[in-house]
Each structure stands twice: as structure tokens, then as C-alpha cells.
Backbone bond lengths (Angstrom), bond angles and torsions (degrees), N, CA, C in turn:
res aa  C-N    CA-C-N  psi(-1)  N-CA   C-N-CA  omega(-1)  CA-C   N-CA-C  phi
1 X - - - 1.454 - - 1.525 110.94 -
2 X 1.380 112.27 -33.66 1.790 110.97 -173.38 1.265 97.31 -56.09
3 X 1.852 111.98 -44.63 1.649 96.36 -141.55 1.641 89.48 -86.72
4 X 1.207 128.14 -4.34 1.622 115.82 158.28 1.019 132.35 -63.05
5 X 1.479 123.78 -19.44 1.392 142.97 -160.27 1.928 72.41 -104.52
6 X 0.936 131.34 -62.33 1.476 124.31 -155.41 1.176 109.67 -69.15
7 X 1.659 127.04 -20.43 1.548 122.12 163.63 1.464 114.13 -91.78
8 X 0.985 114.70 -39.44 1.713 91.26 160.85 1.335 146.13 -56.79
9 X 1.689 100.50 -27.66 1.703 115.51 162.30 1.605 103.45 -56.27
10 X 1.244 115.77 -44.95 1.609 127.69 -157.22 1.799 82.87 -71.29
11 X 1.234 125.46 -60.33 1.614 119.61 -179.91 0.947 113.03 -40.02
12 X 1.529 123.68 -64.12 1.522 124.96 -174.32 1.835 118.12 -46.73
13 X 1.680 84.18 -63.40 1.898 85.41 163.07 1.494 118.57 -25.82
14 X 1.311 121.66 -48.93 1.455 132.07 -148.20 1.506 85.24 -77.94
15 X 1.253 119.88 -84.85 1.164 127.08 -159.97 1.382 115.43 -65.96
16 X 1.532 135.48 10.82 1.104 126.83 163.09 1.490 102.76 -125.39
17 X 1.415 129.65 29.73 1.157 126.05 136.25 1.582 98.65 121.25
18 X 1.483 104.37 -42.14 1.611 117.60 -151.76 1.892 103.16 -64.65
19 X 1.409 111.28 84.62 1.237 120.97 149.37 1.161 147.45 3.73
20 X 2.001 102.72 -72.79 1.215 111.42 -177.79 1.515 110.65 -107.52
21 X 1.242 111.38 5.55 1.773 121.64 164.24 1.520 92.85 -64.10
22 X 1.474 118.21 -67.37 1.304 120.48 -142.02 1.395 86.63 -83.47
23 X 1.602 140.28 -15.91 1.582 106.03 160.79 1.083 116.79 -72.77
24 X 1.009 137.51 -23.30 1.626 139.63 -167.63 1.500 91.81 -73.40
25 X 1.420 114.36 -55.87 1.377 98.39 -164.34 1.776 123.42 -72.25
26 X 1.690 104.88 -11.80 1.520 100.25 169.16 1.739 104.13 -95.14
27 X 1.034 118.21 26.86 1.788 126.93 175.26 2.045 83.29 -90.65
28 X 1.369 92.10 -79.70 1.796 104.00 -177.60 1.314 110.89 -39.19
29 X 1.654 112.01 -47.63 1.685 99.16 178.13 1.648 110.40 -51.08
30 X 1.419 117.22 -50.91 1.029 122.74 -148.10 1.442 109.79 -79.89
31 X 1.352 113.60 -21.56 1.747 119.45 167.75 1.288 114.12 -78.86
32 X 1.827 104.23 -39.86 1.680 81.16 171.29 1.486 126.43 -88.34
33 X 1.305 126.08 28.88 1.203 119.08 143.95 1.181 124.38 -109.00
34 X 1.429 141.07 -36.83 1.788 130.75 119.10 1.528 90.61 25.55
35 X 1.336 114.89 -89.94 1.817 131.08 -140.90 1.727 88.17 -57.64
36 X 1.883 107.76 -55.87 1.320 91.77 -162.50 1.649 118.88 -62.51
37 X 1.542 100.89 -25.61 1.565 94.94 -160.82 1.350 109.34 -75.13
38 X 1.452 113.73 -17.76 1.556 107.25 175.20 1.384 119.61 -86.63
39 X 1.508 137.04 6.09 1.290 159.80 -155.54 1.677 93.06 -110.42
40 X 1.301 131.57 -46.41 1.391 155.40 176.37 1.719 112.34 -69.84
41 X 1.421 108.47 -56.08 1.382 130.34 178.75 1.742 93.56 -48.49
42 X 1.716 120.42 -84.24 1.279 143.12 -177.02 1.722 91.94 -32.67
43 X 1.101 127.13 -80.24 1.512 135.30 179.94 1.106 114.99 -18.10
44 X 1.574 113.52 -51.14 1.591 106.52 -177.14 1.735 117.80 -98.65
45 X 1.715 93.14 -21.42 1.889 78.29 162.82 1.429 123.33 -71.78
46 X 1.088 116.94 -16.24 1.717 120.37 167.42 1.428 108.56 -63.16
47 X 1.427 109.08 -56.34 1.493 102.56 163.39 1.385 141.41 -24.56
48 X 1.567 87.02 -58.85 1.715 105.19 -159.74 1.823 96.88 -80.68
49 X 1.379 130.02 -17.63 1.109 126.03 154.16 1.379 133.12 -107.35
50 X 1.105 96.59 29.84 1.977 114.17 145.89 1.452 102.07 86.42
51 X 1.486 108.04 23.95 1.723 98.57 -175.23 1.919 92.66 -101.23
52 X 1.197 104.33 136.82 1.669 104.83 177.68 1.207 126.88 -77.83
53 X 1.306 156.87 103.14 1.487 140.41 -140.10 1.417 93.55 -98.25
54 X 1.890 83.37 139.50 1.054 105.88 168.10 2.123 141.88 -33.52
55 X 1.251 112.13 164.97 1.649 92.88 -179.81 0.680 120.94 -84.35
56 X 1.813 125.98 1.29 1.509 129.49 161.16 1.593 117.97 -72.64
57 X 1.702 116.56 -1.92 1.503 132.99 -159.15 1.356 106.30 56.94
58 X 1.289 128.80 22.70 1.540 124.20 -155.90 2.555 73.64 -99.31
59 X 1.222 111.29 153.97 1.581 129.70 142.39 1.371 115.62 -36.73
60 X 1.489 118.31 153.75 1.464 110.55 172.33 1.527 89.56 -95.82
């Protein structure tokens, strides 16, 4: 849901001109998926070397 809310801000930016809104806001898009994909990444190398993740899904 964020990153829907974060491309439609990025639309609005567009079409009402505002520039450096809509870079900022594809900076934020683009970190917060950065954050997720490495949150995912960590998850499965724990996996793939037999460590069981935790019940927070967080890596040991």
C-alpha cells in the first residue's frame, strides 16, 4: 500500500509541475524498496545456510 500511496504522490508531482517534490519522492520510492529488497535478500541467505529465522522473520 505505501508504495501506492508513493506512486501516486510521484503522479501528482508530475502533473502539477512540482519537480523537486517528485524527485524526492522517487529518492523515497526508491529507498523504500532498497530497504525491502535487502530485508528479503538477508531472509533467504539465512535460509539457504540452514539458519531458521527468527519469529520476528528478522536473520540470526
Amino acid at each position: 500500500m505505501a508504495v501506492f500511496s508513493l506512486i501516486w504522490r510521484c503522479w501528482g508531482h508530475l502533473e502539477l509541475g512540482m519537480e523537486v517534490d517528485l524527485y524526492v519522492d522517487i529518492w523515497v520510492l526508491i529507498k523504500y524498496i532498497e530497504y525491502h529488497l535487502d530485508e528479503v535478500i538477508m531472509v533467504r541467505e539465512s535460509e539457504a545456510i540452514g539458519c531458521p529465522p527468527q519469529p520476528n522473520g528478522k536473520p540470526l
